[in-house]
N, C-alpha and C positions, 0 to 999 in steps of 0.2 A: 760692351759685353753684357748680355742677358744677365738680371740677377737667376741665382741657382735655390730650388729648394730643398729638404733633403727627406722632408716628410710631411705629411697634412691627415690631419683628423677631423669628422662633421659630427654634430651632436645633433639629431632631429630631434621631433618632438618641444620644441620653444615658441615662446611667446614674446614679443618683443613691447614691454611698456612706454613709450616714447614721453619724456618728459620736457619738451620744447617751452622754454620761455618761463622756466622755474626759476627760483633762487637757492644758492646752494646750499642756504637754511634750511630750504621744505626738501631740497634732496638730502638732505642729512637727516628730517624727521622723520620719511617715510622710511631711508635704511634701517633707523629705530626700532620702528613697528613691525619691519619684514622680520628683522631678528628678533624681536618678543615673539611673533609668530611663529617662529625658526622656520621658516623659508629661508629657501638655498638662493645666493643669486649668482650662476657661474657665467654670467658676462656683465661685463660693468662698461658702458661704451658709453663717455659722458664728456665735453669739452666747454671752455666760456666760451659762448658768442653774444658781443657788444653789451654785454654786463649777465648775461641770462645764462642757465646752462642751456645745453641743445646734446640730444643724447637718449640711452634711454638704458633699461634693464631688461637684461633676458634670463629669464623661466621655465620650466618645464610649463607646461600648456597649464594643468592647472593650478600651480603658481600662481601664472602670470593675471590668471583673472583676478586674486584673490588682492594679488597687490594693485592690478587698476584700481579693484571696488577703495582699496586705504588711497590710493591714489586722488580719488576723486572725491573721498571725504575731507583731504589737505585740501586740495584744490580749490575746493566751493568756499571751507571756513576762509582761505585766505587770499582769494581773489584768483590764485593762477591758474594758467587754461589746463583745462581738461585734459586727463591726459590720455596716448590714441591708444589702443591695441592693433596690434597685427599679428596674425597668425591664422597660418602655423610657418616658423619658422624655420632654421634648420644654421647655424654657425659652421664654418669653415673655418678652420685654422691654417696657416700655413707657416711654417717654420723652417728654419731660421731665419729672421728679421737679419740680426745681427751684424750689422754692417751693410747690407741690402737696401742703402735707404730708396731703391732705385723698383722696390717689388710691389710697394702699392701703387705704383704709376704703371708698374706693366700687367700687376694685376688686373686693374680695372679699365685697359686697353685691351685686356684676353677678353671683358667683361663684355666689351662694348657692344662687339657686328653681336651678342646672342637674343640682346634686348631682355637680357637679368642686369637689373641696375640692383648693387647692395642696399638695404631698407638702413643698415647701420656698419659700422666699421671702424676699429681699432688699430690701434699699434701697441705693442710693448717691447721692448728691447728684445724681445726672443720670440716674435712671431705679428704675423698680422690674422686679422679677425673678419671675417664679412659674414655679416647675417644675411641671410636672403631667403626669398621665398619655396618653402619647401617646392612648390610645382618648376620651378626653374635652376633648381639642384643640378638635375643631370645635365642639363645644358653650361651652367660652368661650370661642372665638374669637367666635361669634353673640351669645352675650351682652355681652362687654366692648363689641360694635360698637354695638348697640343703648344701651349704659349710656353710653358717651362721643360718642355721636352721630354715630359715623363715616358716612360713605357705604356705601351697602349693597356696592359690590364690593369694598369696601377691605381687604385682607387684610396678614398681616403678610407682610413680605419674610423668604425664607431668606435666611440666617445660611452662609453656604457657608466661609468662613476661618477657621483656624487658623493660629495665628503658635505653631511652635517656635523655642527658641532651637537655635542651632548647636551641635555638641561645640567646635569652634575657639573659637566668643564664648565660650564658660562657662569655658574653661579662661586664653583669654588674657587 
């Protein structure tokens, strides 16, 4: 049986920092500095591969440069490779995960005949994630509608919020 979704929202406008072949000490220095900057980071798509992370952060657009340039000053003082930009972005959400472990595998078969491959892609217990290129949005938006059986007007709702914290909350 097809997994079912019940609802999806896209956030455009992102930047995707891609930090391949880091240690999760320099991914922990850089969250540092985004939060002294208070920079928002509302996707965290990061996993080990063979001791390294592989992964990245996504940003509203001008975020995301702001955290390559801290990016690249880790980088250089401590050996790891550079890190990429892409953009412009645009996240997908699709929800409920929740027992579905069977909806990133049909996701990314709805993904396949469009020739939009995800640039990055999450899971969490209550939904899955695909970043991909904002120029090939509506092309998986059409597919994923057809693969999950949605209604043909049915589109994903924008994502218009951002939650910063305060300078007052973080200090007191």
């Amino acid at each position: 049986m097809r997994p079912r979704i019940t609802g999806w929202k896209q956030r455009s406008g992102l930047g995707l920092v891609m930090l391949n072949g880091w240690s999760w000490a320099g991914v922990s220095s850089l969250s540092r500095d985004l939060a002294a900057a208070r920079l928002n980071i509302p996707f965290l798509l990061l996993q080990e591969g063979e001791g390294r992370v592989q992964g990245g952060l996504a940003l509203t657009r001008s975020d995301s440069r702001q955290a390559q340039d801290a990016a690249r000053r880790l980088a250089r003082d401590n050996g790891w490779p550079l890190p990429l930009l892409i953009e412009p972005v645009s996240a997908l959400v699709l929800y409920p995960l929740g027992g579905a472990l069977a909806l990133p595998a049909e996701a990314l078969a709805a993904l396949a005949g469009t020739g939009v491959a995800p640039a990055a892609m999450g899971t969490s217990p209550a939904a899955l994630t695909l970043i991909l290129a904002e120029a090939g949005l509506p092309r998986a938006v059409r597919a994923l509608r057809r693969s999950f059986g949605l209604p043909p007007g049915d589109t994903p709702r924008q994502e218009t919020v951002s939650v910063v914290q305060s300078q007052r909350r973080r200090e007191g």
